[in-house]
C-alpha positions, 0 to 999 in steps of 0.5 A, spaced: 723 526 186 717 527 192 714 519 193 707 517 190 703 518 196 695 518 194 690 523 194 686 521 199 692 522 204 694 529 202 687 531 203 687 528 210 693 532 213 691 538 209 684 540 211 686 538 218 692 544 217 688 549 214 682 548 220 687 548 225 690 555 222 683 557 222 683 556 230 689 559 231 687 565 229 681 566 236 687 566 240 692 570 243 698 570 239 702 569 246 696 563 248 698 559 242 705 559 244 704 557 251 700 551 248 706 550 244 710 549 248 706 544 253 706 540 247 714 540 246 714 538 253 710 532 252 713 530 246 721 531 249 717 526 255 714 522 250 720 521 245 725 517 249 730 517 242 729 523 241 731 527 248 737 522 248 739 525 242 739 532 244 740 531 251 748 527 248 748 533 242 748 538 248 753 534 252 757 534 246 756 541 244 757 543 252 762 539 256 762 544 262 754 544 263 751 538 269 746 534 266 740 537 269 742 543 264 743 540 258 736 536 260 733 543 261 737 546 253 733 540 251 726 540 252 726 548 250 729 547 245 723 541 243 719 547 246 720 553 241 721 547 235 713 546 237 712 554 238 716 555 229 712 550 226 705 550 231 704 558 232 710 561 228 709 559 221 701 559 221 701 567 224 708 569 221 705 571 214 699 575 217 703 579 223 709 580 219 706 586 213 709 592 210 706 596 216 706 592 222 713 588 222 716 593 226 712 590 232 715 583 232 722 584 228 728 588 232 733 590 225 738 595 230 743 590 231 744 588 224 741 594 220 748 597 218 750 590 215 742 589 212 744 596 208 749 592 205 743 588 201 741 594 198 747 594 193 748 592 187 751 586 188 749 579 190 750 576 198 749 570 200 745 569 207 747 564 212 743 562 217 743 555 221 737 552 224 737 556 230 732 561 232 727 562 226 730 560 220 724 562 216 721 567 219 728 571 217 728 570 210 721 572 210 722 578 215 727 580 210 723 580 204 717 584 208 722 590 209 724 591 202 730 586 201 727 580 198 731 573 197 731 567 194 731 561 199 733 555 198 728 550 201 726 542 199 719 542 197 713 538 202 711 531 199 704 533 200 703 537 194 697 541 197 701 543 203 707 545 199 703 550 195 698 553 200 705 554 206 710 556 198 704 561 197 704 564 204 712 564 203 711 568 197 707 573 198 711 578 200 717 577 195 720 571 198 722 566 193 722 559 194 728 555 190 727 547 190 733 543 191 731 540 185 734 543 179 735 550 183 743 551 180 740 554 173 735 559 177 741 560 181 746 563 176 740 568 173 738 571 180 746 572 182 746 575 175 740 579 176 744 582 182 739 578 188 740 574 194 740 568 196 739 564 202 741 558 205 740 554 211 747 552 212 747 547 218 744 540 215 749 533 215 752 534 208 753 526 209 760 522 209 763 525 202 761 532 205 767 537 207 768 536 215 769 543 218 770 544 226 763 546 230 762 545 237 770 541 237 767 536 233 768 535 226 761 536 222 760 533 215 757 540 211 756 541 203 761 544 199 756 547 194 755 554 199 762 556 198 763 554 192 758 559 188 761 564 194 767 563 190 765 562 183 761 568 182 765 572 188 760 573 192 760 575 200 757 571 205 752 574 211 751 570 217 745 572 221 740 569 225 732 572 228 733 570 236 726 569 239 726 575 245 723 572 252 718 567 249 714 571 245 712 571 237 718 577 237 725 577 234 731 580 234 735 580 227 742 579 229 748 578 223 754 575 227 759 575 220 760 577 214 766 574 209 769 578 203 771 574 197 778 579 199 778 574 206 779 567 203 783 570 197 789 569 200 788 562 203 791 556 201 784 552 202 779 557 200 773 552 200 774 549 207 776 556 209 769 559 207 765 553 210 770 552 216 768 560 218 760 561 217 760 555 221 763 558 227 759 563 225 752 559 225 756 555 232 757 563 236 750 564 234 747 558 237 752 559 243 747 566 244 741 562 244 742 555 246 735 552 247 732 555 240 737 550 237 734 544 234 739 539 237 735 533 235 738 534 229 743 530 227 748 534 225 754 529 227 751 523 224 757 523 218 764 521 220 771 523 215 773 517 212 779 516 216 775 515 223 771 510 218 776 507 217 779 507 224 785 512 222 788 518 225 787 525 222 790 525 216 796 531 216 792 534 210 786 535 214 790 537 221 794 543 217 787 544 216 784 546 221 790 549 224 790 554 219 782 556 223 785 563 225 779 563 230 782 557 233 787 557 238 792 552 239 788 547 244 782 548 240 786 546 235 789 540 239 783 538 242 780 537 236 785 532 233 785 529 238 777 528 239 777 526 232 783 521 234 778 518 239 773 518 235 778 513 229 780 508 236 772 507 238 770 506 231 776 502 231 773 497 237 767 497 235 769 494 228 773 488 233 768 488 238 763 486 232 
């Protein structure tokens, strides 16, 4: 349940936003995503926890790369943060139009696996916070194939409603996340889709599945529906193309229910997969990931606790397909390092 918060404060933020969607629209598109990114730049210089934050996810992610490039990913990725929620989601409802969407939106590498949405079968729709995430739930409403979207409501209510409203224009629907499983099951009944932003920290009881070779907390409930009702899985991403307010849709995997029936861990295996599938899709594009996120903030209990890996979980992430041995390997062992620091901090304390 959203925090009491006073009607006076409401107004405050909402009339400061719909004037500044208005002054939006005297200016270029294009105009308007250069100011964005000058304002990203100013706030990656400003927000020193936060630059450190993405900088570390990036080193992380990327144990290749020099500083000077993990520092360059990361301001742009502040900038194109900026550039979605200043520029993109203000515009995105009045560009993107049964008529017009074919200007902004590149469907050529995914369209065979979209055509799919037109059976009469629910998919799930995977995307991570990577590229546009909203814009691709609504671009794929605007060409014919509508979802519902699983999304947390805004604390102020007369935002929430204007931006929902938007949303909704064009047959995209918005479930909250609060009492959503109802309304999930009929429109899984009704033959419709679903989509998911699947990359958030599932925190310390989530199940913990590799992403960029380190074990990362993700929720449960995704594959459990995919199991429960059958469902295939459809990773994809909207990808920004050369800074403008144009994207390129592409679908990295998709998973059939016949993929994990023959596994001996079904669950992790639909989690384990759809986040490398999310991990390929930000390899693509790396600045236009949100690596302020804190996506590694939760530990497995055994790392808390100081252990090893336990035999469970390494048989596990040994049965990953897609993982070759020393990806297995480093792995563990990462998780393993990860046990005796958190060990040695608890001594130290």
């Amino acid at each position: 349940m959203a925090r009491h918060r006073s009607p006076l404060r409401n107004w405050m933020e909402y009339l400061p936003a719909r004037a500044a969607a208005a002054v939006l629209q005297c200016f270029p598109v294009e105009q308007n995503l250069e100011t964005a990114a000058w304002g990203g730049r100013l706030y990656f210089q400003l927000s020193a926890k936060r630059r450190r934050r993405a900088i570390a996810n990036i080193q992380s992610a990327f144990p290749e790369w020099d500083i000077d490039l993990c520092r360059l990913i990361a301001q742009r990725s502040v900038e194109n943060m900026f550039q979605l929620a200043s520029v993109d989601a203000m515009v995105m409802t009045r560009l993107l139009t049964p008529d017009k969407w074919p200007e902004f939106l590149d469907f050529s590498k995914a369209a065979t696996h979209i055509r799919r949405m037109m059976d009469d079968r629910s998919m799930l729709f995977i995307t991570g916070h990577c590229g546009n995430w909203e814009l691709l739930g609504y671009g794929m409403s605007v060409i014919g194939y509508p979802l519902a979207a699983l999304a947390r409501p805004l604390d102020n209510p007369l935002l929430n409603n204007w931006l929902m409203g938007l949303r909704e224009a064009h047959g995209l629907k918005i479930l909250t996340k609060w009492g959503a499983t109802p309304e999930m099951q009929k429109i899984i009944e009704n033959n419709e889709h679903i989509g998911f932003i699947a990359d958030q920290n599932a925190g310390d009881s989530g199940i913990f599945v590799p992403f960029f070779g380190r074990l990362a907390s993700t929720y449960k409930s995704i594959g459990l529906l995919a199991m429960r009702y059958n469902l295939p899985l459809l990773i994809s991403m909207a990808e920004r193309i050369d800074g403008r307010f144009r994207y390129r849709v592409h679908v990295q995997d998709v998973i059939e229910p016949e993929d994990w029936a023959g596994q001996e861990d079904p669950l992790y295996y639909i989690t384990a997969r759809y986040i490398h599938g999310i991990e390929q899709m930000i390899r693509r594009s790396p600045e236009q990931y949100l690596w302020m996120h804190r996506r590694w903030k939760s530990r497995p209990r055994h790392e808390r606790r100081g252990e090893r890996v336990p035999p469970s979980l390494e048989a596990q992430i040994r049965s990953l397909p897609w993982l070759d041995t020393d990806q297995q390997d480093l792995i563990i062992e990462r998780s393993n390092r990860d046990s005796r620091d958190m060990a040695a901090a608890g001594e130290s304390s």
